[in-house]
N, CA, C and O of each residue as an XYZ file, in Angstrom:
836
protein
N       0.830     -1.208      0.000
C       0.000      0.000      0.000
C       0.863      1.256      0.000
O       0.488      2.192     -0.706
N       2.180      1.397      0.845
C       2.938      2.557      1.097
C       1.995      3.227      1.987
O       1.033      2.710      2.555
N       2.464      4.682      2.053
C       2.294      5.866      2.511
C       1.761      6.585      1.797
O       1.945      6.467      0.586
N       1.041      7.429      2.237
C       0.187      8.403      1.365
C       0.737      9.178      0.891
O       1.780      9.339      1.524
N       0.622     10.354     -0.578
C       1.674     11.186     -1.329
C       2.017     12.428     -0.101
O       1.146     13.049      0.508
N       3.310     12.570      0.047
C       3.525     14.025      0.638
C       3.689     13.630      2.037
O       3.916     14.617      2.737
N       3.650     12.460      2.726
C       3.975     11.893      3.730
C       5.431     11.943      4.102
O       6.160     11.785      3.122
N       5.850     12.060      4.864
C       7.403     12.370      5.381
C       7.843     10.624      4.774
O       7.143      9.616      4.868
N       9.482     10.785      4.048
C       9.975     10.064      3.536
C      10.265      9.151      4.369
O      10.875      9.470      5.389
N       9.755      7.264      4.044
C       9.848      6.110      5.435
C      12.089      5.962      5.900
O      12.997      5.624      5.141
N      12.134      6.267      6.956
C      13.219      5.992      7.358
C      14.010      4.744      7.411
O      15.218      4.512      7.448
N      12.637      3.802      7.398
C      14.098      2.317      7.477
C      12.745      1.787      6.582
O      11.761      1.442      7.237
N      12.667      1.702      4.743
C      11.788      1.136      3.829
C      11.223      0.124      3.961
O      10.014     -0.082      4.070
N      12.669     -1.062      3.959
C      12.357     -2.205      4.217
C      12.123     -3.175      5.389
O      12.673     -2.908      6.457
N      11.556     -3.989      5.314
C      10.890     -5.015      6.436
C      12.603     -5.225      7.365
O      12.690     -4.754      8.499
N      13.634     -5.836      6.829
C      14.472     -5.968      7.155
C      15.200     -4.870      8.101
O      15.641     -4.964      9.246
N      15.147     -3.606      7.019
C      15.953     -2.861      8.003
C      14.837     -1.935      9.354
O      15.171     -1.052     10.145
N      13.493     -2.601      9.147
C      12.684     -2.229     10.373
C      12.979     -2.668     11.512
O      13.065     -2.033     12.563
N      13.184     -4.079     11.270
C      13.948     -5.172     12.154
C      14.885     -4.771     12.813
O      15.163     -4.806     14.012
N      15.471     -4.289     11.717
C      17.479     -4.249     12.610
C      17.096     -2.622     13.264
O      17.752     -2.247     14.235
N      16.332     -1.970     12.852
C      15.986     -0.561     13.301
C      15.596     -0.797     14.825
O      16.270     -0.277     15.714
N      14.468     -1.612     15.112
C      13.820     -1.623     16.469
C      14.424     -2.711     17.287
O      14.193     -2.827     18.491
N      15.308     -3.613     16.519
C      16.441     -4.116     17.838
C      17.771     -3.326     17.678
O      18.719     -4.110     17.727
N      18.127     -2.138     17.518
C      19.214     -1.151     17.405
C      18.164     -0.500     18.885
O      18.495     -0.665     20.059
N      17.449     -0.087     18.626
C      16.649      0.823     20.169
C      16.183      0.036     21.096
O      15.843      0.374     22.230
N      16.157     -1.116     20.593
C      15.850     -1.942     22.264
C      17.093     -2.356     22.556
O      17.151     -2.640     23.753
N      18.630     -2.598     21.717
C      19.717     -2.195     22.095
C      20.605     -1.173     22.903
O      21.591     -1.332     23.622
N      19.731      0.175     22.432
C      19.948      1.280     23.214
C      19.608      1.638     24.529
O      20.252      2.381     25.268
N      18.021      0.770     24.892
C      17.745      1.148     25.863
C      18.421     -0.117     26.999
O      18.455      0.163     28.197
N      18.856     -1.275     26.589
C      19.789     -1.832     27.335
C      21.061     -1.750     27.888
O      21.588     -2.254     28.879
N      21.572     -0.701     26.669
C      23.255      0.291     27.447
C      22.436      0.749     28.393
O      22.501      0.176     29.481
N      21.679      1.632     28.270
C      21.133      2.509     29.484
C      21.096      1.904     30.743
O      21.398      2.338     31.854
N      20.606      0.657     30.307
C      20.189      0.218     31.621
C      21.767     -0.241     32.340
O      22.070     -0.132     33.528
N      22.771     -0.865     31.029
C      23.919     -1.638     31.982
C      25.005     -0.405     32.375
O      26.062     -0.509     32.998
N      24.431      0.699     31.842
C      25.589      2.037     32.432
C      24.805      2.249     33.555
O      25.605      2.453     34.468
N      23.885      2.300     33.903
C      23.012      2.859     34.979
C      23.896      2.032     36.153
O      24.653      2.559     36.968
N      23.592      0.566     36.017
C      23.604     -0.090     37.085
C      25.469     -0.293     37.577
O      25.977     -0.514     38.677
N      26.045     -0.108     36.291
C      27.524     -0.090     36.434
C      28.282      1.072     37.103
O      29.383      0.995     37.650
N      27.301      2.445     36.930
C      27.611      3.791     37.666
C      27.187      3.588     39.181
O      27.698      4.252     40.082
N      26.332      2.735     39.372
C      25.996      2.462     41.146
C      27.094      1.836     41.657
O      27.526      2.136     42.770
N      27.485      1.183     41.120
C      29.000      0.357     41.712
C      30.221      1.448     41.167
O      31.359      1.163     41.541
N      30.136      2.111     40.703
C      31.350      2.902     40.439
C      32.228      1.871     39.300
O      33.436      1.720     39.484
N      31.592      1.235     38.214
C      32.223      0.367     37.480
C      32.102      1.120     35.911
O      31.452      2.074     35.484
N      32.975      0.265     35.376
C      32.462      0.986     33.704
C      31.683     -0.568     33.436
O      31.629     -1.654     34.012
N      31.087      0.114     32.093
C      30.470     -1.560     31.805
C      30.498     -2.749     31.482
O      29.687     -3.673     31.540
N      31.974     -2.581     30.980
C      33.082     -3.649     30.742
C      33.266     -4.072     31.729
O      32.747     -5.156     31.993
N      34.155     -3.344     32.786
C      34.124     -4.246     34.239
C      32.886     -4.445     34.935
O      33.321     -4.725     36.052
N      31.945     -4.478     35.007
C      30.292     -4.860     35.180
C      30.486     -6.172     34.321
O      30.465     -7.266     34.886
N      30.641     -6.086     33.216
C      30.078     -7.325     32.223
C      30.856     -8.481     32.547
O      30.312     -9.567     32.745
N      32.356     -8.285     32.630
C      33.416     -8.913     33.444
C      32.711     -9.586     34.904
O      32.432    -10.785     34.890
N      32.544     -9.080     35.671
C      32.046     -9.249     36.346
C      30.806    -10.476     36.829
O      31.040    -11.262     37.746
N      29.990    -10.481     36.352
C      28.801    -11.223     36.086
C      29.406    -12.238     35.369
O      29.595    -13.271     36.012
N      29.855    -12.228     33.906
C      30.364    -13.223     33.805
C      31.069    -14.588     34.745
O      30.566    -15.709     34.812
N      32.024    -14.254     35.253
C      33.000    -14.407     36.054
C      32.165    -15.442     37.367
O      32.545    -16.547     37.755
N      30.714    -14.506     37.939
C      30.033    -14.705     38.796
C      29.435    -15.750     38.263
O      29.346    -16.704     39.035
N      28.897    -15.935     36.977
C      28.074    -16.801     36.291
C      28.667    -18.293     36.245
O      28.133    -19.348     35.904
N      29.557    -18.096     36.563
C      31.277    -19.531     36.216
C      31.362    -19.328     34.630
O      30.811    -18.593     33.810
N      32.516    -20.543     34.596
C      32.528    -20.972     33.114
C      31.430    -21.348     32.421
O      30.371    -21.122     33.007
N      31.326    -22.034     30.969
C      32.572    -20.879     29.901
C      31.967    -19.590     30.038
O      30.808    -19.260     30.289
N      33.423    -18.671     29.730
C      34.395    -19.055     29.162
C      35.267    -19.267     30.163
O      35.000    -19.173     31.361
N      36.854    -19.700     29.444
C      37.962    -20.353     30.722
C      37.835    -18.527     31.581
O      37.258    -17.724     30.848
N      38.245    -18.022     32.768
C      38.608    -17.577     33.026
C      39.779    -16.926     33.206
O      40.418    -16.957     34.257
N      40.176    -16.174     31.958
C      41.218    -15.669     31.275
C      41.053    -14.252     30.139
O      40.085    -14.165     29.383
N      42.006    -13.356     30.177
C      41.850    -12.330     29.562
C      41.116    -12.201     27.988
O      40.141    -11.567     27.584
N      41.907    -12.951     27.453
C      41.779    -13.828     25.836
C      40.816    -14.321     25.645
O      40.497    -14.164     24.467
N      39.680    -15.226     26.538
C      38.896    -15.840     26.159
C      37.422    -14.942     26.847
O      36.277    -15.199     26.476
N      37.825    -13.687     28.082
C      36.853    -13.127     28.157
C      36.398    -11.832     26.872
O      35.283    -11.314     26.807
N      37.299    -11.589     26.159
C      37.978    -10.620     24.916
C      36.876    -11.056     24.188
O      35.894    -10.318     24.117
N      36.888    -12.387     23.510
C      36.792    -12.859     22.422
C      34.995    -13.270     22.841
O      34.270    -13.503     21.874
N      34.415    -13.334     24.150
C      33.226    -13.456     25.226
C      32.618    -12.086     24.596
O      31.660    -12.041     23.825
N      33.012    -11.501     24.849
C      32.282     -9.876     24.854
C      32.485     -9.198     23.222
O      32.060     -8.089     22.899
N      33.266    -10.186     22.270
C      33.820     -9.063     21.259
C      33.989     -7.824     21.098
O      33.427     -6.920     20.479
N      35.376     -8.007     22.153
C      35.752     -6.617     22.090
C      37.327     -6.896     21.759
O      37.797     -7.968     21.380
N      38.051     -5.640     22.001
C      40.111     -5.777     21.476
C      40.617     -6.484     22.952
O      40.116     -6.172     24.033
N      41.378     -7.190     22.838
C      42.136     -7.645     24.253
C      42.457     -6.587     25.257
O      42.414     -6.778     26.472
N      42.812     -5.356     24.631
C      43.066     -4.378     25.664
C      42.179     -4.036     26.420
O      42.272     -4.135     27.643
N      41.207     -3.591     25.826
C      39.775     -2.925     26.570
C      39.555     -4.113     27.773
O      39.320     -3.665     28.896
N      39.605     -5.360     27.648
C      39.533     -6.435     28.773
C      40.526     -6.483     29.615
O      40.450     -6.633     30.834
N      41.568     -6.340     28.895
C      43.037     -6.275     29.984
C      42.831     -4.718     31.125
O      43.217     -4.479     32.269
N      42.239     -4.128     30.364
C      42.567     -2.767     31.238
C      41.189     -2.763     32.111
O      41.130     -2.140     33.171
N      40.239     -3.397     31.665
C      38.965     -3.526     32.845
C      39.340     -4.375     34.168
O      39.098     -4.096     35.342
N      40.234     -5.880     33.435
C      41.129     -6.594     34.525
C      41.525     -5.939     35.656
O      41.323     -6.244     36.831
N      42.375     -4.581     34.970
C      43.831     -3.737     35.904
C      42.489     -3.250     36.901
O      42.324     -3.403     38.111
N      41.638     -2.620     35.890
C      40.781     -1.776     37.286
C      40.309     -2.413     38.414
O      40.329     -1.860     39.514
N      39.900     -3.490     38.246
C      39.229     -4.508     39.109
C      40.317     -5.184     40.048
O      40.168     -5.015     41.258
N      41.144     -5.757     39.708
C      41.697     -6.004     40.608
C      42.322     -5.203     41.472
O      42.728     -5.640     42.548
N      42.506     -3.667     41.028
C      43.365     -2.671     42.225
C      41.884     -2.030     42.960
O      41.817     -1.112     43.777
N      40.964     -2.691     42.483
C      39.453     -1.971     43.100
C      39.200     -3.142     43.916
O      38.035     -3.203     44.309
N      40.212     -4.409     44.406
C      40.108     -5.332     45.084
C      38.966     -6.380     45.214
O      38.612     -6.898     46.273
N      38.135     -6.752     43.263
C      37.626     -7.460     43.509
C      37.510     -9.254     42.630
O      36.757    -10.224     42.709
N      38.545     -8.935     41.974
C      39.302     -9.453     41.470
C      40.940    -10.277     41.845
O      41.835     -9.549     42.275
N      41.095    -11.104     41.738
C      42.372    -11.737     41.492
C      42.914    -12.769     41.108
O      42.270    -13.811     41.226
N      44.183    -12.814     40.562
C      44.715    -14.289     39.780
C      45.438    -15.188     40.650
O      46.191    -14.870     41.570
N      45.076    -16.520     40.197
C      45.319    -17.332     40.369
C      46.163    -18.446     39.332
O      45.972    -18.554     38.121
N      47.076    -19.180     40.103
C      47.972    -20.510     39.319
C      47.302    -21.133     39.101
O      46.508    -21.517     39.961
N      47.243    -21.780     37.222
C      46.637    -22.393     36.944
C      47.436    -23.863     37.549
O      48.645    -23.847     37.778
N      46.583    -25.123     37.768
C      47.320    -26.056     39.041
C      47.477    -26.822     38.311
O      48.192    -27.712     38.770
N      46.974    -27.096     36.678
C      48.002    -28.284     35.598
C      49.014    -27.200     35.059
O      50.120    -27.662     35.339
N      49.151    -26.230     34.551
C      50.182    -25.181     33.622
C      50.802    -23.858     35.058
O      50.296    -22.736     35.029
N      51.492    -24.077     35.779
C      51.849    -23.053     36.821
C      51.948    -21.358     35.841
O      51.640    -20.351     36.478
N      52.367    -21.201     34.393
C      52.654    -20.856     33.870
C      51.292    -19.513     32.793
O      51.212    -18.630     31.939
N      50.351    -20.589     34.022
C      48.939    -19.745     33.531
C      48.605    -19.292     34.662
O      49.116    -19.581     35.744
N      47.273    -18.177     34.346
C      46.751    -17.798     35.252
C      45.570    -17.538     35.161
O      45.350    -16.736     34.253
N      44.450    -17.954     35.860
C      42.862    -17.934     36.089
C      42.513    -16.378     37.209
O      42.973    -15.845     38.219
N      41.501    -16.198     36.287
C      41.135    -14.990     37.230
C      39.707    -15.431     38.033
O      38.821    -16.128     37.536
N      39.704    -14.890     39.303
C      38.207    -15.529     40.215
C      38.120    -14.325     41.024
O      39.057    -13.528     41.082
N      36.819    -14.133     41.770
C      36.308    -12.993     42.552
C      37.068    -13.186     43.585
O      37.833    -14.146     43.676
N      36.896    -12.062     44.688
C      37.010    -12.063     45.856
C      35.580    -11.948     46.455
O      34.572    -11.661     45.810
N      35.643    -12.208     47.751
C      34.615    -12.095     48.694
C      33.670    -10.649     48.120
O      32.506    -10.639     47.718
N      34.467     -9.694     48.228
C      33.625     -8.251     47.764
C      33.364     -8.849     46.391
O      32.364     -9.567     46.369
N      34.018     -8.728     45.238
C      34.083     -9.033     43.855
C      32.593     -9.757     43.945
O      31.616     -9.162     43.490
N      32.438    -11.305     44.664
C      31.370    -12.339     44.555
C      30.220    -11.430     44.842
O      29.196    -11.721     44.222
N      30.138    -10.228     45.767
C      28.474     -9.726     46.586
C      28.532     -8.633     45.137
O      27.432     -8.353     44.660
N      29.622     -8.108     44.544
C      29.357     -6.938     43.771
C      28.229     -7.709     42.162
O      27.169     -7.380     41.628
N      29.478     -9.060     41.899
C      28.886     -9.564     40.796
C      27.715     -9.837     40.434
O      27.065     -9.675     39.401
N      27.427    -10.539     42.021
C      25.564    -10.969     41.962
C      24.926     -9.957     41.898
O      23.864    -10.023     41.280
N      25.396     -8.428     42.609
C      24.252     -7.184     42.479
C      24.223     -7.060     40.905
O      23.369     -7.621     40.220
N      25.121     -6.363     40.454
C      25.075     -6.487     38.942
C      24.511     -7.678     37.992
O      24.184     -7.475     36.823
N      24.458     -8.554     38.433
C      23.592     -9.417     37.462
C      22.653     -9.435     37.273
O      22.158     -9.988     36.290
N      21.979     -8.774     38.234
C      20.812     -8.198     37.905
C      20.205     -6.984     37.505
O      19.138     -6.469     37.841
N      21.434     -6.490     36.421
C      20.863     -5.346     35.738
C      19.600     -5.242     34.432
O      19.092     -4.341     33.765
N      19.511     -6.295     34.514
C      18.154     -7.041     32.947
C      17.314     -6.431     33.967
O      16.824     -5.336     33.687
N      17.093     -6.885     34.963
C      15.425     -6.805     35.966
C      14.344     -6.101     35.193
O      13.404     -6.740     34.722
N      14.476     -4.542     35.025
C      13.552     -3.686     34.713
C      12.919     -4.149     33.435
O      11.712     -4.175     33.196
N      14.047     -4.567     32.529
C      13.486     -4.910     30.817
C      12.889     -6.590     31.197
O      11.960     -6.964     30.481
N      13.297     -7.403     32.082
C      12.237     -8.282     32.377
C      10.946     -8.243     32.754
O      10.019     -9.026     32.547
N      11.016     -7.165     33.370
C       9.600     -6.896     33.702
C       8.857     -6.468     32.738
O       7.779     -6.994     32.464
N       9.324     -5.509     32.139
C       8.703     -5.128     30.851
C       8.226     -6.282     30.106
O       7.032     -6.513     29.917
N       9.450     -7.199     29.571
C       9.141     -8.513     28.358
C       8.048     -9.307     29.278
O       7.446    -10.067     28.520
N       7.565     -9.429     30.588
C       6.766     -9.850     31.401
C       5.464     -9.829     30.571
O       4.876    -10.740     29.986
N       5.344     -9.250     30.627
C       3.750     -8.343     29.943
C       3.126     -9.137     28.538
O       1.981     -9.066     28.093
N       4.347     -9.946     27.987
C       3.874    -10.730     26.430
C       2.955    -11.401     26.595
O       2.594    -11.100     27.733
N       2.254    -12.184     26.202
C       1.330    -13.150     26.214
C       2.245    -14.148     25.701
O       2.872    -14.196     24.643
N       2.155    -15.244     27.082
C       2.961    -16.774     26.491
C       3.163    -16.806     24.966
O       4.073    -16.114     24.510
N       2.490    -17.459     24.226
C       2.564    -18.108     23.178
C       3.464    -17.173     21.916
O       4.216    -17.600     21.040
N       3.073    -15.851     22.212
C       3.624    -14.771     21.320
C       5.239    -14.689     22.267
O       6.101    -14.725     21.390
N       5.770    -14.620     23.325
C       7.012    -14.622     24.359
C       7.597    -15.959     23.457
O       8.692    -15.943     22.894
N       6.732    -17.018     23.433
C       7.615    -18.169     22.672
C       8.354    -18.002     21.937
O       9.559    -18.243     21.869
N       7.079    -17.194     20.795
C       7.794    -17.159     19.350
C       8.547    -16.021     18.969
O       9.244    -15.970     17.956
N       8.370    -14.934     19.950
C       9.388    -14.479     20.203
C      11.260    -14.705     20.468
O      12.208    -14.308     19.792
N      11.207    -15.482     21.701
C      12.111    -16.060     21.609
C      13.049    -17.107     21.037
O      14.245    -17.249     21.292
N      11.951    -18.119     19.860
C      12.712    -18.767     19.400
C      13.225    -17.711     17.775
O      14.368    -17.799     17.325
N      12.350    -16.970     17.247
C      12.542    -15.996     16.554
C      13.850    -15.491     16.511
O      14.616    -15.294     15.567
N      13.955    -15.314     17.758
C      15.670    -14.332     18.265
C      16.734    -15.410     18.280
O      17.722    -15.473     17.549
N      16.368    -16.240     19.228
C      17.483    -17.389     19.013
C      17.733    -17.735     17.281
O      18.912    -17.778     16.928
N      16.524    -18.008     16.077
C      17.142    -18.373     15.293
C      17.947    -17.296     14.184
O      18.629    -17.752     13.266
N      17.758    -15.715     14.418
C      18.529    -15.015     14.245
C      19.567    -15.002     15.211
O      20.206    -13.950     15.192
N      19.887    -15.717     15.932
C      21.466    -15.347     16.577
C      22.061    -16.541     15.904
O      23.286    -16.607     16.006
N      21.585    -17.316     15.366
C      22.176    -18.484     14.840
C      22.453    -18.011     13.085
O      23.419    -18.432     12.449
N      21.650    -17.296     12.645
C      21.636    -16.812     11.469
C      23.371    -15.664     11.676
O      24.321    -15.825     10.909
N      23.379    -15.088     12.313
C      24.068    -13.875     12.724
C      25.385    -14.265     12.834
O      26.342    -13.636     12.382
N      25.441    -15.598     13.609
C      26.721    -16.168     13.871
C      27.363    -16.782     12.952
O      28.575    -16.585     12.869
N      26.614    -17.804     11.907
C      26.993    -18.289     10.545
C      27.499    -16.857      9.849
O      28.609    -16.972      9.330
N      26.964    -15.672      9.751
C      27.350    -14.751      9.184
C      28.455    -14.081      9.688
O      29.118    -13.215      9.116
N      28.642    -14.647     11.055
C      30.026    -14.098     11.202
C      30.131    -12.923     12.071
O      31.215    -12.460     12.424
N      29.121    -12.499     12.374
C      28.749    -11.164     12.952
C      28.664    -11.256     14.692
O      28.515    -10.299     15.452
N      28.725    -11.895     14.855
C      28.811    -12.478     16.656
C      29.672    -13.870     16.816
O      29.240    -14.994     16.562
N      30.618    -13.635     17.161
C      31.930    -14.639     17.203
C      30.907    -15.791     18.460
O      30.343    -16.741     17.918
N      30.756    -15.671     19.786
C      30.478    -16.672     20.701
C      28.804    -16.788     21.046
O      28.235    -16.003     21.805
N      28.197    -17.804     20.414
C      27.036    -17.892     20.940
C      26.181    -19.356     21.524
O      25.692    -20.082     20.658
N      26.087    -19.594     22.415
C      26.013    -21.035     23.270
C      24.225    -21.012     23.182
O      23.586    -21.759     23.924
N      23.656    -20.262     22.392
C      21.893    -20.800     22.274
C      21.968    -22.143     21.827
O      23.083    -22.507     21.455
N      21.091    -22.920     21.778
C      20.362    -23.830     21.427
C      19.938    -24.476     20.058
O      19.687    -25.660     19.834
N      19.918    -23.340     19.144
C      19.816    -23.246     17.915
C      21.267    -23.287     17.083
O      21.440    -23.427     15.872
N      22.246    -23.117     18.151
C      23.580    -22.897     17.628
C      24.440    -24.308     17.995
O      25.660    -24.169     18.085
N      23.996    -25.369     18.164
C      24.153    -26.430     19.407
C      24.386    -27.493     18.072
O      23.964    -27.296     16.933
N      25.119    -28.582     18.509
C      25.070    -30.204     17.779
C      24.357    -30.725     18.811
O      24.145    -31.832     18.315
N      23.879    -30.758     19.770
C      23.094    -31.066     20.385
C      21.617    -31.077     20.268
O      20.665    -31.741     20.677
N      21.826    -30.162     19.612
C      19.860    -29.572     19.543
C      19.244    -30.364     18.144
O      19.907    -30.527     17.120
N      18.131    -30.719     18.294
C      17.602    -31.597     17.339
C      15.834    -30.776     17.119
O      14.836    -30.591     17.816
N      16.258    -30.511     15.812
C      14.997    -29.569     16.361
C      13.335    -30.206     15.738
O      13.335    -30.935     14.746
N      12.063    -29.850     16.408
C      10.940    -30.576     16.170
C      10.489    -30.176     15.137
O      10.874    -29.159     14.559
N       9.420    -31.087     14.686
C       8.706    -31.168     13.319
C       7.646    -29.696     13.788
O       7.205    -29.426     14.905
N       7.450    -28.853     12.342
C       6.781    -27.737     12.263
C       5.516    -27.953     12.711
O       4.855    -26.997     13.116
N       4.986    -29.268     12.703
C       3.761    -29.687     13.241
C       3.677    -30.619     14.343
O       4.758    -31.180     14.517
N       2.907    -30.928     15.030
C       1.904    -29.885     15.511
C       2.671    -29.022     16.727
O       3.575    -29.255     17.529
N       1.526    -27.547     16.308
C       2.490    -26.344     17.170
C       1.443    -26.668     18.715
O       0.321    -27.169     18.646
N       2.124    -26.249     20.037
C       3.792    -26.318     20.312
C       4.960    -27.120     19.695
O       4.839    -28.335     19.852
N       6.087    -26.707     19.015
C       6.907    -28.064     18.186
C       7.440    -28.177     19.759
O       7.451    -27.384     20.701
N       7.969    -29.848     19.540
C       8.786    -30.135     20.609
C      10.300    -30.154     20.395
O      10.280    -30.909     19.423
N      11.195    -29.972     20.519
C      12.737    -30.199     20.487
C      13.337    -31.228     21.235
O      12.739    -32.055     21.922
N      14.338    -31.149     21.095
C      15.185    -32.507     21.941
C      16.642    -32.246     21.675
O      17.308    -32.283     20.641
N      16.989    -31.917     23.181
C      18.532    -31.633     23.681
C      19.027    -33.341     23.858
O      18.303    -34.035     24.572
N      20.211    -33.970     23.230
C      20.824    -35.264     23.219
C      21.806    -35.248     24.271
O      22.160    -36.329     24.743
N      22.481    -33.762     24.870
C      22.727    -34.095     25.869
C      22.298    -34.508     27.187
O      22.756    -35.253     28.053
N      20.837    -33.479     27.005
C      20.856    -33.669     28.564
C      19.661    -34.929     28.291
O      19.292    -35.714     29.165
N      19.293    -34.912     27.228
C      18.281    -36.231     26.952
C      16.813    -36.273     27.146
O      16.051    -37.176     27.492
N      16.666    -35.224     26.873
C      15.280    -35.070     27.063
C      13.979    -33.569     26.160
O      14.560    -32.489     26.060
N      13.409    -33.567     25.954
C      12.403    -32.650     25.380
C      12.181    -31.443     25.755
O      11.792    -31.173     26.892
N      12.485    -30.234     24.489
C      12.506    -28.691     25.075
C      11.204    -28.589     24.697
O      10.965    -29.105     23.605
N      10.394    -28.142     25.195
C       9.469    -26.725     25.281
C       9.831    -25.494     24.836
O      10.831    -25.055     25.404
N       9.256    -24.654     23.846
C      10.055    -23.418     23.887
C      10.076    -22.411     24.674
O      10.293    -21.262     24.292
N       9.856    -22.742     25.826
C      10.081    -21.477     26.921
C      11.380    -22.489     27.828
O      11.882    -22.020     28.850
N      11.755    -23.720     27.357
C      12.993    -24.164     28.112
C      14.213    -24.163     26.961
O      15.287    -24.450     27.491
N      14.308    -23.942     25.685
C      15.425    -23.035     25.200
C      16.613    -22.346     25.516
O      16.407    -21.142     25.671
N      17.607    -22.641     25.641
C      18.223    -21.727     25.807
C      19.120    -20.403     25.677
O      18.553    -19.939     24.688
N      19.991    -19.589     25.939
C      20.264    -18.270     25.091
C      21.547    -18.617     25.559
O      22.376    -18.541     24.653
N      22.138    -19.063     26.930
C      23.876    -19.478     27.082
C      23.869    -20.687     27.917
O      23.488    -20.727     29.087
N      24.265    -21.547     27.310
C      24.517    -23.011     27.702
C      25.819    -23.875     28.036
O      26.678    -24.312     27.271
N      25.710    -23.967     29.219
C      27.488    -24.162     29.768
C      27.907    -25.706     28.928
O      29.088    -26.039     28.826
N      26.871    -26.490     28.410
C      26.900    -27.831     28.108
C      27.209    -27.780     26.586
O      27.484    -28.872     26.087
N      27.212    -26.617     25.701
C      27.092    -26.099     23.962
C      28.230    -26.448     23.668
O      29.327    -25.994     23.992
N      27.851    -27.506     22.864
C      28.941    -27.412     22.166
C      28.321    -26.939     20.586
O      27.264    -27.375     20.130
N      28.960    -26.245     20.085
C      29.056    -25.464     18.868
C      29.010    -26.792     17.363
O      29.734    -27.741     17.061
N      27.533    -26.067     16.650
C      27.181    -27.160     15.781
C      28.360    -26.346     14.676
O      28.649    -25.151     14.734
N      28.840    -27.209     13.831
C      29.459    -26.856     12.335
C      28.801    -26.649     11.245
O      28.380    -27.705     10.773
N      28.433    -25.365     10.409
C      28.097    -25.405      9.106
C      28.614    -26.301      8.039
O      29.805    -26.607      7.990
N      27.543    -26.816      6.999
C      27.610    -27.123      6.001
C      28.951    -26.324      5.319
O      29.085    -25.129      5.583
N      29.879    -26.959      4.492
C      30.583    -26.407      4.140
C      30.262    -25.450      2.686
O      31.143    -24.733      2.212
């Protein structure tokens, strides 16, 4: 149909870039939220994100390099969130106890009470996504998961442990809806509200060549 003649010119035309338009601002309003909660602790949001991670356990190993490559960001920007944290005493390294020659990073007592506050910087936008109606929250979410799987084949998000991204995941027949799924590790039948978005058990499926 379009727009009517003389109507202000459409800003994002296509269906596609509507998409990437209104998860760019529900992007935006999630910095907001992880600077907000990172300025209460006196953190930047790197060391916040560090943080939680860390709190969350593995993966990834607990290491500069592999939290870098976690967050896609440059090694430095992680190395120098490291420096802050640990002279902000909540942070510190440890000998790795097969390679003496390595070193694992783990909380401290403060570090552990700071991490858990910060992990709960989502809260507010949970509450919000609260409000969906089940069935539409589903397809919502598997929607997103199978664009992060789309995203990652493309190369555009280096680490992603969903479900959809899995050799594990076996996914159900289009019929009849609810589809059911089936995780081979843990052996048993997803629901799509039991899906997941980071999975300590993922191992990473391989594209078709």
């Amino acid at each position: 149909m379009g727009c009517p003649p003389g109507s202000p010119e459409e800003r994002h035309p296509s269906l596609d870039a509507k998409i990437v338009a209104a998860l760019d601002r529900i992007s935006d309003a999630l910095q907001v939220l992880a600077r907000r909660a990172a300025g209460a602790h006196e953190l930047s949001p790197t060391q916040m994100r560090v943080l939680a991670r860390l709190d969350a356990g593995p993966p990834p190993v607990a290491q500069a390099r592999e939290l870098a490559r976690e967050f896609d960001v440059a090694d430095p920007t992680v190395s120098d969130a490291l420096a802050a944290l640990r002279r902000k005493g909540l942070i510190e390294r440890e000998k790795d106890s097969q390679d003496r020659s390595r070193h694992h990073l783990r909380l401290t007592g403060t570090g552990r009470a700071v991490g858990r506050a910060v992990s709960r910087w989502t809260a507010p936008a949970q509450v919000v996504s609260s409000g969906i109606e089940r069935p539409e929250a589903e397809q919502l979410l598997w929607t997103l998961l199978d664009l992060l799987d789309r995203m990652r084949s493309a190369g555009l998000i280096t680490v992603v442990r969903a479900c959809t991204t899995c050799t594990h995941f076996e996914r159900g027949p289009a019929t009849p809806r609810p589809a059911l799924h089936h995780c081979s590790y843990f052996g048993y039948s997803l629901a799509a509200s039991d899906l997941r978005v980071d999975c300590a058990g993922h191992v990473a499926r391989e594209d078709p060549a």
